[in-house]
N, C-alpha and C positions, 0 to 999 in steps of 0.2 A: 600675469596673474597665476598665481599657485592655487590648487584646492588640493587639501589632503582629503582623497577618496576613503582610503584605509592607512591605520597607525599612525603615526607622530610625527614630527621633525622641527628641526631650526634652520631660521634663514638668521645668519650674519647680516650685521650691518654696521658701517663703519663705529657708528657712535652704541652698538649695542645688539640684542636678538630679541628674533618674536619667535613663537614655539607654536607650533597648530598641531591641535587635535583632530580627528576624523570628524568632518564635516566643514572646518575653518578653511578660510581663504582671505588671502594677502593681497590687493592689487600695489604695485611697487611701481613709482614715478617713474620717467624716462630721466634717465642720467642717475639714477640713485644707486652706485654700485652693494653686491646682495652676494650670498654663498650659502646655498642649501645645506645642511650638513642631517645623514640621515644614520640613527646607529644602527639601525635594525631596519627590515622590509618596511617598505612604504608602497602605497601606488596614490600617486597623484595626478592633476593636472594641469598639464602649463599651455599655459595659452600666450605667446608672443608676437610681436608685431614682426614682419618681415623686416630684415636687415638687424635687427637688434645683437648688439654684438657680447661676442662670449669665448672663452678659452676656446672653443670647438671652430671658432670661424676665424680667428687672430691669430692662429698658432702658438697659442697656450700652451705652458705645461699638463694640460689633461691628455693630448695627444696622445704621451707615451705610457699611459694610465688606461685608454681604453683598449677592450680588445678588437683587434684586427673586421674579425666579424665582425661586430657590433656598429661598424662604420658603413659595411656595404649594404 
C-alpha cells in the first residue's frame, strides 16, 4: 500500500499509471508488478508484507543507484 503524505507521484503498471495526490492511496495486488516514479520530493507511505520482493532484496539494478549510507 502506497499513501501519498505530501506532493504527487506515479506508480507504473504494466498495462498503464495511476498518479496520487496528497492524501491518495493505492493498495496493489500481490504479484501485480508496479514502479514508483517521483519527479520532485514526496513523503509517502508504504506498507508491505514481509518477504515481498523488489530490486533491493533480488539484486536489482537499484543497488548500484543507492547510496552506500543509505543501506546501513
Amino acid at each position: 500500500m502506497f499513501y501519498c503524505i505530501e506532493g504527487e507521484f506515479d506508480i507504473e503498471f504494466d498495462d498503464g499509471l495511476t498518479h496520487l495526490y496528497e492524501g491518495d492511496f493505492i493498495i496493489i495486488p500481490k504479484g501485480v508488478r508496479h514502479r514508483p516514479d517521483c519527479k520532485g520530493l514526496v513523503k509517502c507511505l508504504l506498507i508491505e508484507i514481509d518477504g515481498t520482493l523488489h530490486e533491493s532484496n533480488t539484486g536489482g539494478p537499484i543497488l548500484s543507484k543507492v547510496k552506500p549510507s543509505f543501506l546501513s
